[in-house]
N, C-alpha and C positions, 0 to 999 in steps of 0.2 A: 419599510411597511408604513410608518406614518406620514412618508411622502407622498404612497401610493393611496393612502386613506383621504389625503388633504384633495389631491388633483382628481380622483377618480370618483364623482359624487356625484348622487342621482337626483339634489335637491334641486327644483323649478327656479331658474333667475330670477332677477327683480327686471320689470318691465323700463324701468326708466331709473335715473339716477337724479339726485335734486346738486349743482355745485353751489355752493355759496357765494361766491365769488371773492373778494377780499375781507375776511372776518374782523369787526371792530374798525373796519371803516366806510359804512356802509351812507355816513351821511356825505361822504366826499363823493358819491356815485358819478355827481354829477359834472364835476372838474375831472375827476380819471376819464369818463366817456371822452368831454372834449383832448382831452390829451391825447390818448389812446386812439384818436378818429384822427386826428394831425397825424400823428405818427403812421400809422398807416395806410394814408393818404398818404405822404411822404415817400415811403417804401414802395406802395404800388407803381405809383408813377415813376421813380427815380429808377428802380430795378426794371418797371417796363422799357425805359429809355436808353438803359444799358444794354440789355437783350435789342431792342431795334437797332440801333445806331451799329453793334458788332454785327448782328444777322446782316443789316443790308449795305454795310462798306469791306469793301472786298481787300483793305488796305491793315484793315480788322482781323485778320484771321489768324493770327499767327499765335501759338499754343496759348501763352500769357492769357489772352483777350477771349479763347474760347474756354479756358476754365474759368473765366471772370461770367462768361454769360450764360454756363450752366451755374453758376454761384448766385447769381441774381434771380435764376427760376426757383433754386432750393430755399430762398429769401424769400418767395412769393409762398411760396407751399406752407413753409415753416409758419410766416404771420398769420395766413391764411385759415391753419390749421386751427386758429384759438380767437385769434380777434372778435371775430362777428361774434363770436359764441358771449364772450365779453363784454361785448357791447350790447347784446341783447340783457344778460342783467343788470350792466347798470343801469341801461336806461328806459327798459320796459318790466324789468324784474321774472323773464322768463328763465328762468332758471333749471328746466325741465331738461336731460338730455338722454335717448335710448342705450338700454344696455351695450348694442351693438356698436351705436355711433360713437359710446364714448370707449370704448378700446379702439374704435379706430381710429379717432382723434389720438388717443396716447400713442399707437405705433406712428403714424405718420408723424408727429410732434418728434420721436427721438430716433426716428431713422432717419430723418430731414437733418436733425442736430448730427448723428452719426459721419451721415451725407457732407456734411458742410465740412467737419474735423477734416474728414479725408480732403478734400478739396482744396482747403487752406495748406497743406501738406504737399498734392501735388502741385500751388502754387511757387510754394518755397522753394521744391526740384527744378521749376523752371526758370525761376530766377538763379540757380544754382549755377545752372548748365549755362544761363547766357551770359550769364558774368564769368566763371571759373574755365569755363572751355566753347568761346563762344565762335571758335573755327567749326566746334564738333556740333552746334546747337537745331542746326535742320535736320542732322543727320540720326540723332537721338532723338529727336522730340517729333518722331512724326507721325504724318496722321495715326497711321493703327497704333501706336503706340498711345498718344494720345487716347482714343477711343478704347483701349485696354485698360489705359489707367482709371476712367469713367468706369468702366464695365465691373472695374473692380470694387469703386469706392461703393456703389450700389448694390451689388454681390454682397457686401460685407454687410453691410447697413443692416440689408436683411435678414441675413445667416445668422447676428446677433441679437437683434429686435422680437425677431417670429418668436423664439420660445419667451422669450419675456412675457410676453401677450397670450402666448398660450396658457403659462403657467397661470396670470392670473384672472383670466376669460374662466378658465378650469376653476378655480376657488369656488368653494360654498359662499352666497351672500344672502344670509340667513335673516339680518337685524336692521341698523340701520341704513339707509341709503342715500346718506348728503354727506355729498364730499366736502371737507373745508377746504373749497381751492375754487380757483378760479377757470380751470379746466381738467380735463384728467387725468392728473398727475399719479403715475403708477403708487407712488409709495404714499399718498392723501387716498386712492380705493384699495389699495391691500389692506390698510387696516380697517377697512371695513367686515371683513372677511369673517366667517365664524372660525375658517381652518386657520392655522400657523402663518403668515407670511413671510417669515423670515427667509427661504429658498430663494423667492421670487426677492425682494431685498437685497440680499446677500450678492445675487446674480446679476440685479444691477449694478450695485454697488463696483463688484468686481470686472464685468465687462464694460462697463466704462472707463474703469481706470487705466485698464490695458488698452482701447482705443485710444483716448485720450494719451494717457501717456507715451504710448508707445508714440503717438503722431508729434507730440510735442518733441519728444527727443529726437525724432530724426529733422523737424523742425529747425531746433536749438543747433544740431550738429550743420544742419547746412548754411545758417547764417553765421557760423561762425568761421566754415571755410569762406562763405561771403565776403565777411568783413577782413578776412586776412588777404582777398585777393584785392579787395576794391584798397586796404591802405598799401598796398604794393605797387600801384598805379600810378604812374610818373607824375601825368598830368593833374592838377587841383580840380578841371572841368571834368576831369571824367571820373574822376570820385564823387563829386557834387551829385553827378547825373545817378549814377548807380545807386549813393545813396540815399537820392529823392524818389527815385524807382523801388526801393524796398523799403523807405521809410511809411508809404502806403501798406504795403503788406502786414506789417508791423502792428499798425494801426489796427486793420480789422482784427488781424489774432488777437491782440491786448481786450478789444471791445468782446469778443467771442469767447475765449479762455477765460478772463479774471471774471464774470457774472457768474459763467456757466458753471465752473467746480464751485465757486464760492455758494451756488444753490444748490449743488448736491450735497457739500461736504456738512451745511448748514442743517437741510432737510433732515442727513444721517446723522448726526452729531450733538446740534443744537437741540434736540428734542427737550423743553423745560428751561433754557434758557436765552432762547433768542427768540422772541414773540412770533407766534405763530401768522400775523399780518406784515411780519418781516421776511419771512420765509415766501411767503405766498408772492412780495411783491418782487422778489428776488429772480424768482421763479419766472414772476411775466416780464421781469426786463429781459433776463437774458435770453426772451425768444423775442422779443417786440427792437432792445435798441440795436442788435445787429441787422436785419434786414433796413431799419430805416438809414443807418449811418453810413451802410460800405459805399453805398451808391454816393452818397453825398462824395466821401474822404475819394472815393475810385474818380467821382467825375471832376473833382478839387484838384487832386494831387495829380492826375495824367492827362497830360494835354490833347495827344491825341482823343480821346475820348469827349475831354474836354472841348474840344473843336467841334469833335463831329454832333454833341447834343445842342452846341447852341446853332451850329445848319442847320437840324432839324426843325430847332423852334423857330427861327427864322424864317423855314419854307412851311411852317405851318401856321404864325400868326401874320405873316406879313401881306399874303391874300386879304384875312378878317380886316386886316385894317386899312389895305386899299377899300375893299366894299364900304367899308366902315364911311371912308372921305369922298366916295362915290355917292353915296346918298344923302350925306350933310350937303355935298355943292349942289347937287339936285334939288335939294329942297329952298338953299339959299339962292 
């Protein structure tokens, strides 16, 4: 009954929500802007050029390289989702954001994080198969299959997400309306709420951990038949190879997993003892340093990719700079 009293209210919304943005450090506004404008500068272009360079090389295609270039859209979405909003207070102090816009900032923000868990997951499966059974690895990893595994990580994203947003879209918001956050971070507007928010809390709390976890240990379980099959391999070069090809995977998970729970468990736990502009900033790393970094570590660490983004730049500035020596000898 008090569940059904909390979700089931006839009280008018609030038209708009005010975010604070980072509390108690508000005279840094202006160093975070330029940070936060590198950094996804960064992201945009680095994930654009992942995504182009697989979309248009046909040499590209094979499972690995198309979860890597829906991984780099879910990096655009994710940054996308918060940045600007970001950058508008720090550095014009608009802080205004509509009822509706900002649930929907919050679900796209943790169905994109959902999105991505699963994906680093089905990554791991695919390193699995092409190192553990790599006679078997077209014959498992194909397209439908492939496009199932998508179908799903999406499927779930949302199956999970939608009540979260319902339950607290549903909340009475009777009092005040500034969130102390820098975007809309579910458990920074539940307690704004006049009803309980402990359901919606609790629900997060709990279907995260079972995503997450549950992603992480099938994770942990596949790189560790990984690493039993790659020290079983005669050769020292083709150890080397395997594990500079998973030492990238590796990399993103660490940058995606240690921010990400470290900003729930902090948000749920720390409440009175870990400063509340520590929590916040916790919060924007772990959506802001994964999209700028994977692109970096993915186009660092894999040569093929590696290859095909500097042809790129090459057929793209090497035009500007003939024109460029075209009209200097013209003029001299």
């Amino acid at each position: 009954m008090m569940l059904g009293a909390a979700y089931n209210h006839t009280m008018e919304s609030p038209a708009t929500f005010m975010l604070v943005g980072i509390p108690g450090l508000q005279s840094s506004y202006l160093c975070l802007a330029i940070f936060l404008s590198a950094m996804y500068t960064i992201a945009l272009i680095g994930n654009t050029l992942i995504m182009t360079v697989i979309c248009m090389d046909s040499a590209l295609q094979e499972p690995m390289y198309c979860f890597l270039c829906v991984l780099a859209a879910v990096d655009i979405v994710m940054a996308s989702s918060v940045v600007p909003k970001m950058l508008s207070i720090f550095c014009s102090g608009d802080s205004s954001i509509g009822f509706h816009a900002c649930f929907a900032q919050m679900y796209f923000v943790h169905a994109s994080t959902a999105v991505e868990t699963g994906l680093l997951l089905a990554m791991a499966f695919d390193r699995y198969v092409a190192i553990c059974k790599p006679l078997h690895y077209s014959r498992i990893l194909t397209p439908n299959v492939m496009l199932g595994m998508c179908v799903t990580i999406f499927i779930r994203a949302g199956m999970s997400m939608t009540p979260l947003t319902w339950m607290l879209i549903h909340l009475p918001f009777c009092g005040s309306t500034v969130v102390p956050h820098s975007y809309c971070e579910h458990m920074a507007v539940a307690k704004l709420a006049c009803a309980d928010p402990m359901p919606s809390s609790l629900y997060s709390l709990i279907c995260s951990s079972i995503i997450v976890g549950s992603d992480v240990t099938f994770i942990a379980a596949s790189y560790v038949l990984i690493l039993r099959a790659v020290f079983g391999l005669s050769s020292k070069k083709a150890q080397r190879k395997a594990l500079s090809t998973c030492g990238s995977h590796v990399g993103v998970m660490a940058l995606y997993y240690l921010p990400g729970m470290a900003s729930i468990y902090v948000a749920w736990l720390g409440q009175g003892i870990v400063p509340l502009h520590t929590q916040v900033l916790l919060a924007d790393l772990y959506l802001i340093i994964p999209p700028t970094l994977n692109p970096i570590i993915y186009g660092i660490r894999t040569k093929q990719i590696r290859q095909r983004i500097w042809s790129v730049l090459t057929c793209c500035f090497l035009p500007l700079q003939s024109g460029f020596m075209s009209i200097k000898s013209l003029r001299s």
